[in-house]
Backbone bond lengths (Angstrom), bond angles and torsions (degrees), N, CA, C in turn:
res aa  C-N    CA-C-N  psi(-1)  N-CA   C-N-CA  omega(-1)  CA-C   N-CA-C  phi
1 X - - - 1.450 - - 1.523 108.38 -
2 X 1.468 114.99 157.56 1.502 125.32 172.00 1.920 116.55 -61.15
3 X 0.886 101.96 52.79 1.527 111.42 174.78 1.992 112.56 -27.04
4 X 1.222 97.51 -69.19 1.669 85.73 162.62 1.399 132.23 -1.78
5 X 1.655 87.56 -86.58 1.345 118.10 161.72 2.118 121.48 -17.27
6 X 1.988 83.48 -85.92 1.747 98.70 -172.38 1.546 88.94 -56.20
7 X 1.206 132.74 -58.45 2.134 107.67 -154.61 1.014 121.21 -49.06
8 X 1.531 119.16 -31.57 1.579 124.33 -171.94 2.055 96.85 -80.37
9 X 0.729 143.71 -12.62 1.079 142.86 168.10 1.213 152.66 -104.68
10 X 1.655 105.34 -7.71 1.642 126.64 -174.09 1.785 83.73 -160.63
11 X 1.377 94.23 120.25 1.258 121.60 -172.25 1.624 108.25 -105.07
12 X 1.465 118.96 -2.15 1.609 123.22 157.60 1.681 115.12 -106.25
13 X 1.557 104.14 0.91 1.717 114.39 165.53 1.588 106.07 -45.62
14 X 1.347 118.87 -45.84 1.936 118.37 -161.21 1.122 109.22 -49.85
15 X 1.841 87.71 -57.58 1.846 106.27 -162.34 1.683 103.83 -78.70
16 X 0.987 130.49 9.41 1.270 114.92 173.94 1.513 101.77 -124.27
17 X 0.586 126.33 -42.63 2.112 115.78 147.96 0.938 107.99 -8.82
18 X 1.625 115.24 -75.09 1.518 139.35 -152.93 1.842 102.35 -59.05
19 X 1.107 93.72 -49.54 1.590 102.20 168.84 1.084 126.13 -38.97
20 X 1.504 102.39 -66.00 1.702 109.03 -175.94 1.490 113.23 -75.93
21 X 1.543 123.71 -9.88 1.358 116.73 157.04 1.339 117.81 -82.54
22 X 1.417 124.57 -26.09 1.576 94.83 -171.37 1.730 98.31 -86.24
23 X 1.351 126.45 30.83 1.141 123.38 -174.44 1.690 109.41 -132.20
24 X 1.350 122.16 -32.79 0.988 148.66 173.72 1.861 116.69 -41.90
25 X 1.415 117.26 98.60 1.573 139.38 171.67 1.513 111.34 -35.88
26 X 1.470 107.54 -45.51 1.053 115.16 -140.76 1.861 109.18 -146.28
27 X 1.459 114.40 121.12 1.873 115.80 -178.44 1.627 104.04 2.76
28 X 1.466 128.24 161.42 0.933 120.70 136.47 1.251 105.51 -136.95
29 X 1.461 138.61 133.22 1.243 113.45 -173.25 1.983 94.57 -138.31
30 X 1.623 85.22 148.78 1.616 112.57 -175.70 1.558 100.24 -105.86
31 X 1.490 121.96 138.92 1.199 122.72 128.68 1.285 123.47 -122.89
32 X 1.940 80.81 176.80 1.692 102.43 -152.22 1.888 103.56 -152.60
33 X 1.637 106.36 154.37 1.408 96.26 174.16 1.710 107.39 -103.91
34 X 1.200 99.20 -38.97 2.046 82.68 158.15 1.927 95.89 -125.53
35 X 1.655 82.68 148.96 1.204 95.55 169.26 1.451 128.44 -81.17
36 X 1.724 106.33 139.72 1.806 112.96 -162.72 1.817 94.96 -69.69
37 X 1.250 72.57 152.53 1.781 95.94 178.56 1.591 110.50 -64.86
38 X 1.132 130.54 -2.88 1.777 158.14 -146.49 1.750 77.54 -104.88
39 X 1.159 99.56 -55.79 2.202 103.59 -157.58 1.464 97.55 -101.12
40 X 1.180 132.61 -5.07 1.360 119.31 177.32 1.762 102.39 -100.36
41 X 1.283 113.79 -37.86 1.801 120.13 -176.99 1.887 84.78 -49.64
42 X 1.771 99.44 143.56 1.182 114.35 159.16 1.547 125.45 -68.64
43 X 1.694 103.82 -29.14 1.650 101.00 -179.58 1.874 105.08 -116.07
44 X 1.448 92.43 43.56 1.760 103.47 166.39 1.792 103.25 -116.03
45 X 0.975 124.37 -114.90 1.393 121.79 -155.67 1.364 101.77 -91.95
46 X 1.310 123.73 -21.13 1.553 109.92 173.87 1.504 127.34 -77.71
47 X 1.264 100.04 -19.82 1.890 113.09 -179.72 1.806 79.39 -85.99
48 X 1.003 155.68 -57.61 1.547 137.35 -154.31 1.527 110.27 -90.77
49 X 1.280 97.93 -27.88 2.259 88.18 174.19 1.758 90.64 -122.40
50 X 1.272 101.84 120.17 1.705 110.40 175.43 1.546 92.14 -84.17
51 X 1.062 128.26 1.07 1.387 105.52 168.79 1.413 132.88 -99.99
52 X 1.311 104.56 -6.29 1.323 101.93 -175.61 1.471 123.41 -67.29
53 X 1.612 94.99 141.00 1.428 95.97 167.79 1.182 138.51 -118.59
54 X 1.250 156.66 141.33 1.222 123.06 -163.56 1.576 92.88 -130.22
55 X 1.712 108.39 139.95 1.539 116.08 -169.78 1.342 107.90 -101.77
56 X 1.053 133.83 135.77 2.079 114.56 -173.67 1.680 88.07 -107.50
57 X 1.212 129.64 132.88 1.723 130.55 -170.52 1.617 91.63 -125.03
58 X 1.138 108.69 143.12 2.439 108.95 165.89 1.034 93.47 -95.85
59 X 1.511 80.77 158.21 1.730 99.86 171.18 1.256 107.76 -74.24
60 X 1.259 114.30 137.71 1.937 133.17 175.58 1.883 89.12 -50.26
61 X 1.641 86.55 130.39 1.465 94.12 150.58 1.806 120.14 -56.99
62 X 1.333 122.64 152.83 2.123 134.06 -162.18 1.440 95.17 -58.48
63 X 1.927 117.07 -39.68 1.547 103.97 -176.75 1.792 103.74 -67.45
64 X 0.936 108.51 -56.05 1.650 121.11 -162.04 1.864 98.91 -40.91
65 X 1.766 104.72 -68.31 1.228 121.22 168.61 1.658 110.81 -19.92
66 X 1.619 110.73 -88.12 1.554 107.24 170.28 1.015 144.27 -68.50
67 X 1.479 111.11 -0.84 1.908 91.76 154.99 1.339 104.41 -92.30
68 X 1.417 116.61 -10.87 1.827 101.89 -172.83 2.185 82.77 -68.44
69 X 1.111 132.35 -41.94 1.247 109.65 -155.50 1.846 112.03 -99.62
70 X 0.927 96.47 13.34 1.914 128.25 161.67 1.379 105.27 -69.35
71 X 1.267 100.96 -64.38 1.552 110.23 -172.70 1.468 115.83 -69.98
72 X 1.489 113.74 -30.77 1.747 127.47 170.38 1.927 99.43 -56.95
73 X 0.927 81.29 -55.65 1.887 96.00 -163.71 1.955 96.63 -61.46
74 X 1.115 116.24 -33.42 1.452 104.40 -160.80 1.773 94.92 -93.86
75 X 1.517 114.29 -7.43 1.597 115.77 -177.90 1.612 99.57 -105.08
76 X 1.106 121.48 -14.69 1.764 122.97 143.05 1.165 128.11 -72.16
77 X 1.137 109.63 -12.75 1.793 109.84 -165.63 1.098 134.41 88.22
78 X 1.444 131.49 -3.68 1.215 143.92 -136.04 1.474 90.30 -121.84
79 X 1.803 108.60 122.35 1.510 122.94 179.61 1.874 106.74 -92.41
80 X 1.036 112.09 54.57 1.256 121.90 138.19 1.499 122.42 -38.55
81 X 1.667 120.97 139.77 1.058 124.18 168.81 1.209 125.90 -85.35
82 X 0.860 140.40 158.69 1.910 131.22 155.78 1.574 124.81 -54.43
83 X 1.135 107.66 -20.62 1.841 125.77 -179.09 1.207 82.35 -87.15
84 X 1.315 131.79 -80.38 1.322 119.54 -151.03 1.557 116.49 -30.03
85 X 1.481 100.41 -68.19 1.642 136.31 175.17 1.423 102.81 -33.24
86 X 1.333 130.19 -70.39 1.388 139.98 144.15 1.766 117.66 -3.91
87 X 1.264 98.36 -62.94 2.121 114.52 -175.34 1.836 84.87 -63.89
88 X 1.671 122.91 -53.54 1.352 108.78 -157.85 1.183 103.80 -85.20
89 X 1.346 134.25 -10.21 1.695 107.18 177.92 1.528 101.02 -102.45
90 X 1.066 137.02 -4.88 1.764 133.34 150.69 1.922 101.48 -69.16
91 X 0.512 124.91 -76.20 1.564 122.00 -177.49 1.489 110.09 -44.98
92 X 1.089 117.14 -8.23 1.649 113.14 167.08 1.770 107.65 -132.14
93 X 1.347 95.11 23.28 1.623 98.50 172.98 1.420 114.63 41.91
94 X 1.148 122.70 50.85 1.646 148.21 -178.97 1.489 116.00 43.40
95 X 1.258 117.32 29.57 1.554 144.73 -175.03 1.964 80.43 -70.98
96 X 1.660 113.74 111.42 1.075 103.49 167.62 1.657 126.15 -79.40
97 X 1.416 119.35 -33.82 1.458 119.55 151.66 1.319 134.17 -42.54
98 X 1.034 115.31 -20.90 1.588 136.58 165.13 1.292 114.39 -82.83
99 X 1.172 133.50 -23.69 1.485 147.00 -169.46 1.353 91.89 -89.50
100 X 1.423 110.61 -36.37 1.949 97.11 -152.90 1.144 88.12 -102.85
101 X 1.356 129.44 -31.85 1.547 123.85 -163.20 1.787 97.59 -73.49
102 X 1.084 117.72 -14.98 1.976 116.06 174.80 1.234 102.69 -70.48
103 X 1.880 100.25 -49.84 2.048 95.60 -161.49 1.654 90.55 -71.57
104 X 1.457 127.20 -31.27 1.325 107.63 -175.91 1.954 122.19 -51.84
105 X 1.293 82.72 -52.73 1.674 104.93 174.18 1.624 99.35 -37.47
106 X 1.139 103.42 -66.63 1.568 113.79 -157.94 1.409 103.87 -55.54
107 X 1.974 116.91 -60.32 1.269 94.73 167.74 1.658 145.90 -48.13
108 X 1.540 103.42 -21.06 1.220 119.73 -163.44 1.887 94.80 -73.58
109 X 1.306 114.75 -47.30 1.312 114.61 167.25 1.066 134.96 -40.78
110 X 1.448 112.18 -55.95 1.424 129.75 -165.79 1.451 101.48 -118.15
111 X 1.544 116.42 53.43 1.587 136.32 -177.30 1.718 96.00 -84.94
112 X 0.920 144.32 -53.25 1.685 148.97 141.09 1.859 97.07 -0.77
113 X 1.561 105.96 -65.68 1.846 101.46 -169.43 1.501 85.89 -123.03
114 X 1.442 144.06 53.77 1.620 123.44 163.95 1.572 110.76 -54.28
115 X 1.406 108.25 -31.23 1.456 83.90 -171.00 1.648 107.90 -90.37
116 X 1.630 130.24 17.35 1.257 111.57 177.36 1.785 120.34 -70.47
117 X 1.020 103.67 -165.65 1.378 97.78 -179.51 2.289 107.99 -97.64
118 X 1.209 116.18 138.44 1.184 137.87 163.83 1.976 132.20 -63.66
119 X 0.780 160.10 119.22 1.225 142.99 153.82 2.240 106.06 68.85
120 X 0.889 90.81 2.61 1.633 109.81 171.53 1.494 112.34 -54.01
């Protein structure tokens, strides 16, 4: 989940994180575009889970970005254009969660015609 996001807004989000990691089998992983002050403090989540790690990844250069989501769209089915794709990863400043969470939206809307064609 967008961690960013939940800390600034639910102020029992930390401690119940904290929970399900020191209990947790299996990865759990959050993203975020800056990291909460909760995971950066030394005596917040890193003094209580010695495991955490945190990976810092860039945003894909606009070519890289749209064919990776060219290739999403054409293994969905979805006749998306290349312009379109183009308008959404500049309008979300190549934020790829932002990219998908639109075409998600969009399909979710237009679930009646998801598979018509878009920006065509």
């Amino acid at each position: 989940d967008e961690c960013d996001i939940v800390f600034n807004d639910d102020k029992g989000f930390g401690s119940a994180l904290l929970q399900i990691l020191e209990v947790a089998k299996i990865p759990v992983v959050l993203t975020c575009n800056v990291l909460p002050q909760a995971i950066r403090d030394k005596n917040g989540f890193n003094s209580k889970v010695p495991s955490l790690k945190v990976i810092r990844v860039d945003r894909p250069d606009k070519y890289s970005l749209c064919c990776r989501i060219v290739d999403i769209c054409l293994v969905e089915g979805l006749g998306i254009s290349s312009q379109y794709i183009a308008t959404i990863a500049h309008m979300h400043e190549r934020d790829p969660r932002l990219c998908l969470n639109t075409l998600q939206f969009w399909c979710q809307r237009n679930s009646n015609s998801a598979k018509a064609s878009v920006g065509s």
